[in-house]
N, CA, C and O of each residue as an XYZ file, in Angstrom:
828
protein
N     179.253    168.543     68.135
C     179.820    169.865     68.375
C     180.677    169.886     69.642
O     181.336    170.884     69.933
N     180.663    168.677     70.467
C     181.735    168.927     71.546
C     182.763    168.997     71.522
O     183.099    168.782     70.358
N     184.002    169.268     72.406
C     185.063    169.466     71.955
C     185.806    170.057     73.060
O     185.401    170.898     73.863
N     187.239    169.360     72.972
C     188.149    169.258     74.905
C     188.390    171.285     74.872
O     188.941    172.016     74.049
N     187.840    171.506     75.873
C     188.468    172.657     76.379
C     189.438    173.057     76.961
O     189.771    172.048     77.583
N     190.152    173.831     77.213
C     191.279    174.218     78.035
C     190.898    175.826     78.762
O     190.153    176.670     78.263
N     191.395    175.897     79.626
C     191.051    176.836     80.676
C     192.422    178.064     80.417
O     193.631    177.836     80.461
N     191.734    179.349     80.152
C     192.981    180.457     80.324
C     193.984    180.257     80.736
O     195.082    180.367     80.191
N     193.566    179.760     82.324
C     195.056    179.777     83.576
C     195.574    178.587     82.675
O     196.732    178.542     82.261
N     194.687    177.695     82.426
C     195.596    176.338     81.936
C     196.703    176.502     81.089
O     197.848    176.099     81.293
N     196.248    177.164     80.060
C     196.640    177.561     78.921
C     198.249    178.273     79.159
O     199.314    177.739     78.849
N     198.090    179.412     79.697
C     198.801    180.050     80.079
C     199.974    179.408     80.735
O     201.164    179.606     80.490
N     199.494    178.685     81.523
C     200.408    177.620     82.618
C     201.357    176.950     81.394
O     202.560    177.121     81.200
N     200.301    176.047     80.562
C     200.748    175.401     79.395
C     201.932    175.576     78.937
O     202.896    174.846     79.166
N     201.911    176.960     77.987
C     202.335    177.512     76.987
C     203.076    178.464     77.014
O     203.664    179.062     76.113
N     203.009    178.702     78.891
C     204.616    179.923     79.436
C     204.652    181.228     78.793
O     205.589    182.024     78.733
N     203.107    181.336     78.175
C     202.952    183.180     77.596
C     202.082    183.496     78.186
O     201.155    182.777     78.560
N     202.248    184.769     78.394
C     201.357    186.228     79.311
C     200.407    186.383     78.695
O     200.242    186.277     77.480
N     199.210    186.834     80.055
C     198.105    187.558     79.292
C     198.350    188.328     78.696
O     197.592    188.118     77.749
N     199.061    189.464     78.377
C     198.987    190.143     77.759
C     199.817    189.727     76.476
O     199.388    190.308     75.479
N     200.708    189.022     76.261
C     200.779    188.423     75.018
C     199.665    187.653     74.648
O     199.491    187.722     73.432
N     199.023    187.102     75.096
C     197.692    186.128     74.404
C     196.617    186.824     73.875
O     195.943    186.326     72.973
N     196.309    188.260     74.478
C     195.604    189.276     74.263
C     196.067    190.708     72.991
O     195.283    191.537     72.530
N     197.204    190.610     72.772
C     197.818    191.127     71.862
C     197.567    190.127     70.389
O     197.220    190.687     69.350
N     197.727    189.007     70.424
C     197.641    188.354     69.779
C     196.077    187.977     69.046
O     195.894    187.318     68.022
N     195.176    188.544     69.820
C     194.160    188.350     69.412
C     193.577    189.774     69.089
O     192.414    190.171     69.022
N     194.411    190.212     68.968
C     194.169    191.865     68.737
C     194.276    192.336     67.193
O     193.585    193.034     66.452
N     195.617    191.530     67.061
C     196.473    191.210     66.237
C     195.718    189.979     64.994
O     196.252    189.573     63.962
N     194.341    189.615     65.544
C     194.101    188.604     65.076
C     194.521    187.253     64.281
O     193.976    186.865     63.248
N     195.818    186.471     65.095
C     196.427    185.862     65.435
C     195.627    184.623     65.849
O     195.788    183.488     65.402
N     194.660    185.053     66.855
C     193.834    184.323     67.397
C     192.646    184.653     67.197
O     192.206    185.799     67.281
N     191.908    183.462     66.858
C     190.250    184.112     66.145
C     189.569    184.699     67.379
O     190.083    184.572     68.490
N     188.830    185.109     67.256
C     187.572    185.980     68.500
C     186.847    184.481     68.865
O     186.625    184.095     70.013
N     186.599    183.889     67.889
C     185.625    183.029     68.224
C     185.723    181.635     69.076
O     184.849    180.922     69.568
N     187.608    181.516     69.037
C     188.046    180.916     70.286
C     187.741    180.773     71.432
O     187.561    179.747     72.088
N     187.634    182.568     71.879
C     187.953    183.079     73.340
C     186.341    182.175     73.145
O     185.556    182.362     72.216
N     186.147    181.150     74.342
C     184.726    180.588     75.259
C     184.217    181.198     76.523
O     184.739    180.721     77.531
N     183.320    182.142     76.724
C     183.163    182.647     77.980
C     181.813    181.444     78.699
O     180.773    181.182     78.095
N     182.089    181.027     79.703
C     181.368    179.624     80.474
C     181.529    180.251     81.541
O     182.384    181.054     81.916
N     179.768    179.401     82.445
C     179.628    179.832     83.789
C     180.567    178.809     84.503
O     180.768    177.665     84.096
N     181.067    179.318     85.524
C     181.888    178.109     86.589
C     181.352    178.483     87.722
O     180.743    179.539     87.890
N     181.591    177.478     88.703
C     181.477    177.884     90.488
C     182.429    178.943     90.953
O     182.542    179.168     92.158
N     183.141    179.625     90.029
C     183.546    180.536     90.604
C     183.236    181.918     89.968
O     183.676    182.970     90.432
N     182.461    181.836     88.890
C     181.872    182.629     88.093
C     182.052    182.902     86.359
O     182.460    181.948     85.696
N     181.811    183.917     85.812
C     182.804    183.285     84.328
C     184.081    183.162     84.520
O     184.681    183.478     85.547
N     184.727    182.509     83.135
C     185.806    182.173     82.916
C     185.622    181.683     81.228
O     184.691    181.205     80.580
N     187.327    182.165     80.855
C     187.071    182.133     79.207
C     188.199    180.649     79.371
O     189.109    180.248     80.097
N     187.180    180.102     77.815
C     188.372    178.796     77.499
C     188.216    178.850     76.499
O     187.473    179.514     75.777
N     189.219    177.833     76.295
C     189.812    177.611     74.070
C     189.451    176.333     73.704
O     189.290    175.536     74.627
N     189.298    175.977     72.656
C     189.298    174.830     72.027
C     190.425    173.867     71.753
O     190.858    174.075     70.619
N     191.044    172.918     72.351
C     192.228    173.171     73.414
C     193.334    172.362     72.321
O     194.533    172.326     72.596
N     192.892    171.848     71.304
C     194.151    171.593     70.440
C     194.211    172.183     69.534
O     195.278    172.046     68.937
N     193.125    173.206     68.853
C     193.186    174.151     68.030
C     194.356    175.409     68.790
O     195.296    175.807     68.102
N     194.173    175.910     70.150
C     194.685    176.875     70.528
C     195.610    176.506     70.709
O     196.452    177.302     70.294
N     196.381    174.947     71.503
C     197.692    174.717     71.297
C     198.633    174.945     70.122
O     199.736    175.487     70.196
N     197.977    174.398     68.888
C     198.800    173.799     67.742
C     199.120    175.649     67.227
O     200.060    176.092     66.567
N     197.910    176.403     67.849
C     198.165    177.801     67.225
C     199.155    178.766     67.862
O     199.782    179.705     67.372
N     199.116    178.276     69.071
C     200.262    179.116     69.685
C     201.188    178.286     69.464
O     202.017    178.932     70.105
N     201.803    177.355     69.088
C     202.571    176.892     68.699
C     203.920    177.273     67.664
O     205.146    177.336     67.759
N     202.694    177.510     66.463
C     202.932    177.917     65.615
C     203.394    179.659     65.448
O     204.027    180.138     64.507
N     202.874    180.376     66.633
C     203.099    181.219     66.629
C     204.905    181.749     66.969
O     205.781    182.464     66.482
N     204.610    180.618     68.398
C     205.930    180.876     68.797
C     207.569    180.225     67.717
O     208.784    180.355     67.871
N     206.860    179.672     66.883
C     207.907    178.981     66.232
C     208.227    180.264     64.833
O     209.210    180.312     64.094
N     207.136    181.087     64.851
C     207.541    181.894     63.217
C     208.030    183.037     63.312
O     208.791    183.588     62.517
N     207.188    183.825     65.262
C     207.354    184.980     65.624
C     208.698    185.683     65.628
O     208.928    186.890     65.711
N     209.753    184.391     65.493
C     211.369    184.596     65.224
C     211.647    185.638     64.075
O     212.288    186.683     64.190
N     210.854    184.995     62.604
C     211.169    185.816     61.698
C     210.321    186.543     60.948
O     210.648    186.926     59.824
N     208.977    186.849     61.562
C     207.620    187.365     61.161
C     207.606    188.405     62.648
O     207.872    188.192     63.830
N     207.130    189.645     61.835
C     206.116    190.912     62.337
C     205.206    190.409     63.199
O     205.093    189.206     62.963
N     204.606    190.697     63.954
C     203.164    190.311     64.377
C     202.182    190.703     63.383
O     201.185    189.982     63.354
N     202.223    191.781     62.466
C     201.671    192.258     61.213
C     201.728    191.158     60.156
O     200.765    190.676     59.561
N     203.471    190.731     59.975
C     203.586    189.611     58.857
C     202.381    188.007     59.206
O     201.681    187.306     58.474
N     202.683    188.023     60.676
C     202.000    186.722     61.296
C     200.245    186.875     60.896
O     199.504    185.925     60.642
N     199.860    188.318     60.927
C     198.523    188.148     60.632
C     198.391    188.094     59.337
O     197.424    187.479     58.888
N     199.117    188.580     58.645
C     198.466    187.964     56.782
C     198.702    186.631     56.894
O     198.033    185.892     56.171
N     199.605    186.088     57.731
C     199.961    184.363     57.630
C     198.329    183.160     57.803
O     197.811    182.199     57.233
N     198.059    184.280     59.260
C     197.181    183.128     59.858
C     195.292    183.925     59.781
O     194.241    183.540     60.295
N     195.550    184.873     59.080
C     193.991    185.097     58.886
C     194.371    185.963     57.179
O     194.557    187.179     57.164
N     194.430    185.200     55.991
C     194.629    185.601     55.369
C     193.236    186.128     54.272
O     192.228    185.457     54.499
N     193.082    187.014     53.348
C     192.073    187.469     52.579
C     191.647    186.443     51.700
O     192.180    186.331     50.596
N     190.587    185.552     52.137
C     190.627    184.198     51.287
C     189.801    184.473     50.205
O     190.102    184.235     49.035
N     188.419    185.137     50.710
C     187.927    185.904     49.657
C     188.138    186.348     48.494
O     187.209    186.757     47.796
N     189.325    186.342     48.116
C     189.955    187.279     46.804
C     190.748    185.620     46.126
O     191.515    185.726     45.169
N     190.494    184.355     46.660
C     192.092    183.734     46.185
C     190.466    182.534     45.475
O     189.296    182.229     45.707
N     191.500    182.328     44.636
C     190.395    181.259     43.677
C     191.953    179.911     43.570
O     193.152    180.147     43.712
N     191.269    178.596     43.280
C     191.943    177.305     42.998
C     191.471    176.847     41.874
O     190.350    177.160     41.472
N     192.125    176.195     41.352
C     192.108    175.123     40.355
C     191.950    173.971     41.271
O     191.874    173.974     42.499
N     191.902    172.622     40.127
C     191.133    171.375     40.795
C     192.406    171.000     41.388
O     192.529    170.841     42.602
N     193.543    170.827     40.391
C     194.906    170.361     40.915
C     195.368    170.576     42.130
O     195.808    169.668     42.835
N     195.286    172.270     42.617
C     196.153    172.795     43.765
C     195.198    172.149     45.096
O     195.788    171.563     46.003
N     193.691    172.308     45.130
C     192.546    172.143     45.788
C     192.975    170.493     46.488
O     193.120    170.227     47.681
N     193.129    169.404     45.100
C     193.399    168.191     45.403
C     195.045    168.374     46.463
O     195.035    168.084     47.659
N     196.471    168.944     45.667
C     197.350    168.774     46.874
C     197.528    169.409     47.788
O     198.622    169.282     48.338
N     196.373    170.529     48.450
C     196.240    170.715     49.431
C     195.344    170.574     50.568
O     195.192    171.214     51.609
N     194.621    169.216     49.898
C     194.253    168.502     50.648
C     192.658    168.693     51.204
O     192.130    168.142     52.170
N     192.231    169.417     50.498
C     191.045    170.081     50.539
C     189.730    169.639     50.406
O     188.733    169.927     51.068
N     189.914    168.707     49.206
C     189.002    167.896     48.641
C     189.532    166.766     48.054
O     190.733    166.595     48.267
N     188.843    165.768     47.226
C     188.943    164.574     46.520
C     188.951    164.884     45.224
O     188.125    165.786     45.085
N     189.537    164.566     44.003
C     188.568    164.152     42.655
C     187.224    164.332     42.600
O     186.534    165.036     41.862
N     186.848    163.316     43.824
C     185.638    162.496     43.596
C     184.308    163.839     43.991
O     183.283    164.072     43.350
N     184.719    164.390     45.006
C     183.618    165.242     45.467
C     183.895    166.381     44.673
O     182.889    167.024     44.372
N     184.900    166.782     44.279
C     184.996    168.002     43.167
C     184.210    167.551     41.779
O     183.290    168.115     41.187
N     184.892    166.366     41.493
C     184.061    166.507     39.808
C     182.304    166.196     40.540
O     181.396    166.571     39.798
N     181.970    165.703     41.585
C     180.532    165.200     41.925
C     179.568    167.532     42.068
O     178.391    167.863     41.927
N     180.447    168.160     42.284
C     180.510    169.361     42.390
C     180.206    170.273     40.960
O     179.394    171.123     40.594
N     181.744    169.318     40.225
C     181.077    170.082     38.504
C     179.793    169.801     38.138
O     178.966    170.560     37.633
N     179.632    167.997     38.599
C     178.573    167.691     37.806
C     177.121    168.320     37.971
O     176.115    168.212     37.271
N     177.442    169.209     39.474
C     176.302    169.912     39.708
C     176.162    171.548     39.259
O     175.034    172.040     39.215
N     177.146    172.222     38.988
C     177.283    173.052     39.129
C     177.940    173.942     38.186
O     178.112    175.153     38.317
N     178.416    172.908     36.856
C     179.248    173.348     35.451
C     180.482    173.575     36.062
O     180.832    174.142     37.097
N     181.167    172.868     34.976
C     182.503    173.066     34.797
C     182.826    174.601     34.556
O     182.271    175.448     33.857
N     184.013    174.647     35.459
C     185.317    175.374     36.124
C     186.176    175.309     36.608
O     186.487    174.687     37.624
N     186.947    176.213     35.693
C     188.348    176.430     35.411
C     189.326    175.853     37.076
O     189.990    174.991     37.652
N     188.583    177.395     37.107
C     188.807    177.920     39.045
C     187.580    178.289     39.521
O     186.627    178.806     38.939
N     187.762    177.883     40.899
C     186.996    177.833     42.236
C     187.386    179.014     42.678
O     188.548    179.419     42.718
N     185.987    179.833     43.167
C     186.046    181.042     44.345
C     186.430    180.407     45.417
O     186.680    179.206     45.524
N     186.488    181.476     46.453
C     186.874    181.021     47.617
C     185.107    180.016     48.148
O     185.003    178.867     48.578
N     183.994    181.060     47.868
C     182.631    180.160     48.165
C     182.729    179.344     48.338
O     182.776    178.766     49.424
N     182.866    178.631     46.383
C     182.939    177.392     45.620
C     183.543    176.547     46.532
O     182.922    175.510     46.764
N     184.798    176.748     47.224
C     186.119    176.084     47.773
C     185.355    175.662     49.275
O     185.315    174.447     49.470
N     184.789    176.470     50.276
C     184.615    176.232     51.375
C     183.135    175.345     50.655
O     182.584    174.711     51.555
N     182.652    175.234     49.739
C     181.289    174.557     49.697
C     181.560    172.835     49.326
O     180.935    171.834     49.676
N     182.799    173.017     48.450
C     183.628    171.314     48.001
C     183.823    170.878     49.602
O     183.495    169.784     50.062
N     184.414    171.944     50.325
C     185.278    171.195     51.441
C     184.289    170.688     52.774
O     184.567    169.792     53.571
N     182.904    171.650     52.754
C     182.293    171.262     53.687
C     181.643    169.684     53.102
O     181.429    168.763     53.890
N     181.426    169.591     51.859
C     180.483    168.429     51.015
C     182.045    167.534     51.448
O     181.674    166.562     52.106
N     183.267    167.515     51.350
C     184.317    166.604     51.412
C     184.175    165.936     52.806
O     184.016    164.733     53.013
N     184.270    167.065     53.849
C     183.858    166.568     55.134
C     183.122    165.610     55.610
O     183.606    164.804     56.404
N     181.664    165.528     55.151
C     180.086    164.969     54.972
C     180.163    163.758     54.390
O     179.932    162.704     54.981
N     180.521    163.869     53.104
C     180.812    162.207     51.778
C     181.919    161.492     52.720
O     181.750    160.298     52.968
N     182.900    162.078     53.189
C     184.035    161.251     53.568
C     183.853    160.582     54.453
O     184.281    159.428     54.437
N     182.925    161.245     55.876
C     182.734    160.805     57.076
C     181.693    160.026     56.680
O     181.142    159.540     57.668
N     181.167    159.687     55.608
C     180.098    158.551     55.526
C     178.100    159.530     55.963
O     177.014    159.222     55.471
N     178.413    160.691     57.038
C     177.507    160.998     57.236
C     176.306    161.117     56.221
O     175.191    160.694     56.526
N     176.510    161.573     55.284
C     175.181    161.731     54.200
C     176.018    160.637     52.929
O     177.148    160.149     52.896
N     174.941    160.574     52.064
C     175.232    160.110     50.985
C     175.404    161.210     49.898
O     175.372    162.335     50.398
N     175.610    161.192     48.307
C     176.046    161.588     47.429
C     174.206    162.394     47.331
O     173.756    163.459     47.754
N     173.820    161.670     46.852
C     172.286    162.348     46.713
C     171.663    163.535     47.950
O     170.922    164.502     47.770
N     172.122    163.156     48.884
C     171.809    164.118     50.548
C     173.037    165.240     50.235
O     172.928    166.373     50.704
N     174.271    164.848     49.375
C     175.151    166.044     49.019
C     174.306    166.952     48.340
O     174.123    168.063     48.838
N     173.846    166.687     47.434
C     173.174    167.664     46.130
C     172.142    168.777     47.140
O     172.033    169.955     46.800
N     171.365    168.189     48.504
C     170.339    169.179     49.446
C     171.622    170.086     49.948
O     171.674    171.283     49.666
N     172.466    169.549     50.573
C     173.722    170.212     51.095
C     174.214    171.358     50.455
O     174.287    172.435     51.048
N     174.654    171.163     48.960
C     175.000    171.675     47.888
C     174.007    173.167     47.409
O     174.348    174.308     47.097
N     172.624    172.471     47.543
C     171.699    173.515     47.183
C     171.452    174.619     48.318
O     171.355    175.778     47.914
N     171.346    174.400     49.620
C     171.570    175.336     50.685
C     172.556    175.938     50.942
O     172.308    177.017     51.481
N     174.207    175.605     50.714
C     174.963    176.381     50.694
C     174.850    177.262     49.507
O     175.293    178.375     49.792
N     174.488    177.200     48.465
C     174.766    177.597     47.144
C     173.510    179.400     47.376
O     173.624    180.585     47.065
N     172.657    178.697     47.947
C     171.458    179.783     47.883
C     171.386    180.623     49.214
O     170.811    181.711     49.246
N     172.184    179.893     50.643
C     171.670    180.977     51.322
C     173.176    181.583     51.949
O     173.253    182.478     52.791
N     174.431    180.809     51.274
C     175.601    181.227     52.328
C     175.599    182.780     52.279
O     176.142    183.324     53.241
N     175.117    183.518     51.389
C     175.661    184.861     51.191
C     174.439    185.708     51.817
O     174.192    186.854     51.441
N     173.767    185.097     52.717
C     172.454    185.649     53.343
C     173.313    185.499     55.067
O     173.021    186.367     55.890
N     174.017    184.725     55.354
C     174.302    184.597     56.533
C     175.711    185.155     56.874
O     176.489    185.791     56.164
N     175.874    184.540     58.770
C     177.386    185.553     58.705
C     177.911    183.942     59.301
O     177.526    183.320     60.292
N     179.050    183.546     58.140
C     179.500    182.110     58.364
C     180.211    182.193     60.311
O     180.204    181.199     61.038
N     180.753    183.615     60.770
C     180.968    183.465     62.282
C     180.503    182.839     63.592
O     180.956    182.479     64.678
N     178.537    182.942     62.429
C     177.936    182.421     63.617
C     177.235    181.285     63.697
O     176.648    180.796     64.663
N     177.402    180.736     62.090
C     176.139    180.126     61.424
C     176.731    178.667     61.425
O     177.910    178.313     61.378
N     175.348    177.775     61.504
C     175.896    176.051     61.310
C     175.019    175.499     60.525
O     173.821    175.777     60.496
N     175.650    174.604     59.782
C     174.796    173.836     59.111
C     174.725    172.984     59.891
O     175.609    172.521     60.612
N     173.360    172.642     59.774
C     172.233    171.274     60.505
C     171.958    170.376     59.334
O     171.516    170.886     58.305
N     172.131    169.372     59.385
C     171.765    168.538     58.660
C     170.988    166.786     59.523
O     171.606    165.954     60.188
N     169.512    166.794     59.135
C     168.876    165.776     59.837
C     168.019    165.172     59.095
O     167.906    165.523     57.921
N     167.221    164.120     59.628
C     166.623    162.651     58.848
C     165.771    162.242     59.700
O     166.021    162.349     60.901
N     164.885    161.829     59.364
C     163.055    161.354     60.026
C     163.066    160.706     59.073
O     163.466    161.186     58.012
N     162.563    159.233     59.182
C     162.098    157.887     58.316
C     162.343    157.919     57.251
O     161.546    157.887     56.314
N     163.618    157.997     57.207
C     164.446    157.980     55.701
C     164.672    159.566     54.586
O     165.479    159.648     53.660
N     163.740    160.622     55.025
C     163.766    161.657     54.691
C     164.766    162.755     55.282
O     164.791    163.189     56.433
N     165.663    163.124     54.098
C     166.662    164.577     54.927
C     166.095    165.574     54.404
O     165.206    165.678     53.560
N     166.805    166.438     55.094
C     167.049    168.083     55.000
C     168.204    168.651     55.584
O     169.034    168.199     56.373
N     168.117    169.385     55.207
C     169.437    170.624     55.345
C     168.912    171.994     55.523
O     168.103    172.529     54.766
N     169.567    172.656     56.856
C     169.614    174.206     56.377
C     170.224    175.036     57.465
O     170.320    174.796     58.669
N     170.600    176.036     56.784
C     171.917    177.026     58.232
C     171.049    177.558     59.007
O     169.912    177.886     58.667
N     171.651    177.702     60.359
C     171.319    178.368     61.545
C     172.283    179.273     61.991
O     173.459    178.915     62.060
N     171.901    180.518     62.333
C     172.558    181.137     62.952
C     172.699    181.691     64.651
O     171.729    181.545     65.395
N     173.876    182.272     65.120
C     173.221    182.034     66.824
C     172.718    180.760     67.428
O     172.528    180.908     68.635
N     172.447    179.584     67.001
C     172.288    178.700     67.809
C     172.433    177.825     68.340
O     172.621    176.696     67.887
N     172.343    178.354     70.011
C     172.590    177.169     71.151
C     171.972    176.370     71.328
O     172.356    175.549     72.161
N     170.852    176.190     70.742
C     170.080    175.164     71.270
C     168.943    174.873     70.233
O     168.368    175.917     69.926
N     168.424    173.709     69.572
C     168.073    173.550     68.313
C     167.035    172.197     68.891
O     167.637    171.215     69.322
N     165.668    172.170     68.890
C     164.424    171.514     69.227
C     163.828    170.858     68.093
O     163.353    171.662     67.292
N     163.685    169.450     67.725
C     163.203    168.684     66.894
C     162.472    168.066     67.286
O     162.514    167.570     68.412
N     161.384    167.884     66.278
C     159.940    166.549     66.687
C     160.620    166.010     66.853
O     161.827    166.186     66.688
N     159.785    164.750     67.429
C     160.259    163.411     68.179
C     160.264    162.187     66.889
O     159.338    161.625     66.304
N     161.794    162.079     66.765
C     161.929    160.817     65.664
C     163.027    161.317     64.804
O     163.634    160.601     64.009
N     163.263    162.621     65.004
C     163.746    163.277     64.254
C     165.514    163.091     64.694
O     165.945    163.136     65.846
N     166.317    162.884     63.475
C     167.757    162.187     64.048
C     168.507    163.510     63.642
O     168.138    164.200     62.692
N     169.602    163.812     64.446
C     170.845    164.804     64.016
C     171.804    164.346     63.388
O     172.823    164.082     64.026
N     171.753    164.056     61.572
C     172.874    163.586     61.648
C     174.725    164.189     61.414
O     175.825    163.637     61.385
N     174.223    165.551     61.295
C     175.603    166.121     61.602
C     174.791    168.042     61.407
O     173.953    168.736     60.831
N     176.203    167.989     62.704
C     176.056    169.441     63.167
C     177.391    170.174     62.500
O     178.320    169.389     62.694
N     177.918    171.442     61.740
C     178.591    171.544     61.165
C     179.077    173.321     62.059
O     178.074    174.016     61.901
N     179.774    173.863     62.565
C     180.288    175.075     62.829
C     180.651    175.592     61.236
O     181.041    174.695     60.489
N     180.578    176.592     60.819
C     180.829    177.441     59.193
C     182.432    178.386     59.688
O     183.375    178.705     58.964
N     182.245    178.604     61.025
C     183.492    179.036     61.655
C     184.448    178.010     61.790
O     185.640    178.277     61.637
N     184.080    176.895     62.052
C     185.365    175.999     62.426
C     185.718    175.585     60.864
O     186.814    175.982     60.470
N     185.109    175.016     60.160
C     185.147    174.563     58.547
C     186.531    176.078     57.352
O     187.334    175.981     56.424
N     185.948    177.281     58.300
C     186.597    178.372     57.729
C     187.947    177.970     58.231
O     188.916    178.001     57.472
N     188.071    177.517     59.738
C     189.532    177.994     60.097
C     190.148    176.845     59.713
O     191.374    176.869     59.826
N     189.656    175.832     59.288
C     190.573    174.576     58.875
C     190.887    175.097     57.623
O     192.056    175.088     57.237
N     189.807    175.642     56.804
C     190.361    176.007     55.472
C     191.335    176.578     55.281
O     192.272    176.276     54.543
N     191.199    177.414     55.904
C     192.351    178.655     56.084
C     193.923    177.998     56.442
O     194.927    178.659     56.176
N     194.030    176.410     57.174
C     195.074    176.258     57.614
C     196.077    175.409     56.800
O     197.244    175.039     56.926
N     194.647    175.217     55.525
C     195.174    174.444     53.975
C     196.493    175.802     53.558
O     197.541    175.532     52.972
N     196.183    176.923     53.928
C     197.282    177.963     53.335
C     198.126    177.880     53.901
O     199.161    177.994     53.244
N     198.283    177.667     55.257
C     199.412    178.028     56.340
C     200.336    177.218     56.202
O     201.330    177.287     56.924
């Protein structure tokens, strides 16, 4: 879950835009909420970003804001994903998933046409997992069964999938709110998953 930070002033310094443009923009939701990092320092709080996510985003901002609304920019970059369903085809060239973990998906789950948006963030988190080697195909199917049964119990803003292993035995299951996560002794982490960060990559398959 670590990950390079960048500091407001930095940022700012960076990227030659005003607080109050950076703050409009997140108003505007432009910029997710879940960016802004509030951390203790020696000089007291201070907010930071996730520092190549917030680059590549203001980036992008400044490059479209030419011929986009700040209104047009927010259907761009936080769009209603909820409502948009895929086929296997579009899913595969946008890069979303594999063949391999989609049909490993039908085979669990019956063939379809089109994918909800659910369906879509549940291929892509299992694509993540199979690809990086972290779990195997069989540790997909526990994966598979916890997203399937509890995503619509949680609020993906806050929630992570944990996924861990003790003497050859896994499990899986979401957490929400948490900073800090205590295991018997033996017990291995083998991947920590943000449901927020997994969303905003998804989301950038549209952009």
């Amino acid at each position: 879950m670590s990950q390079d930070l960048i500091s407001k002033k930095d940022l700012l310094d960076m990227t030659g835009i005003s607080y109050g443009q950076l703050y409009r923009w997140k108003r505007k939701n432009l910029i997710p909420e879940e960016w802004f990092i509030r951390k203790s320092t020696f000089t007291g709080q201070e907010t930071f970003f996730p520092k190549e996510r917030i680059l590549e985003r203001i980036e992008k901002i400044q490059l479209m804001k030419e011929n986009l609304s700040l209104d047009e920019l927010a259907d761009v970059f936080s769009p209603d994903l909820t409502k948009l369903s895929l086929d296997e085809d579009e899913m595969i060239k946008r890069g979303i998933a594999s063949k391999l973990v989609i049909d490993f998906f039908i085979d669990n789950m019956g063939q379809m046409k089109e994918f909800s948006f659910e369906h879509t963030l549940t291929i892509y988190i299992l694509e993540k997992l199979l690809e990086s080697g972290e779990i195997n195909l069989d540790e997909g199917k526990i994966v598979l069964q916890v997203l399937t049964d509890y995503y619509l119990k949680i609020d993906p803003k806050t929630a992570e999938l944990i996924f861990i292993r003790k003497f050859g035995m896994s499990s899986c299951f979401l957490a929400s709110n948490s900073d800090a996560l205590y295991f018997e002794s033996g017990t291995k982490m083998v991947s920590r998953l943000s449901l927020s960060s997994c969303l905003e990559e998804l989301k950038s398959k549209w952009i």
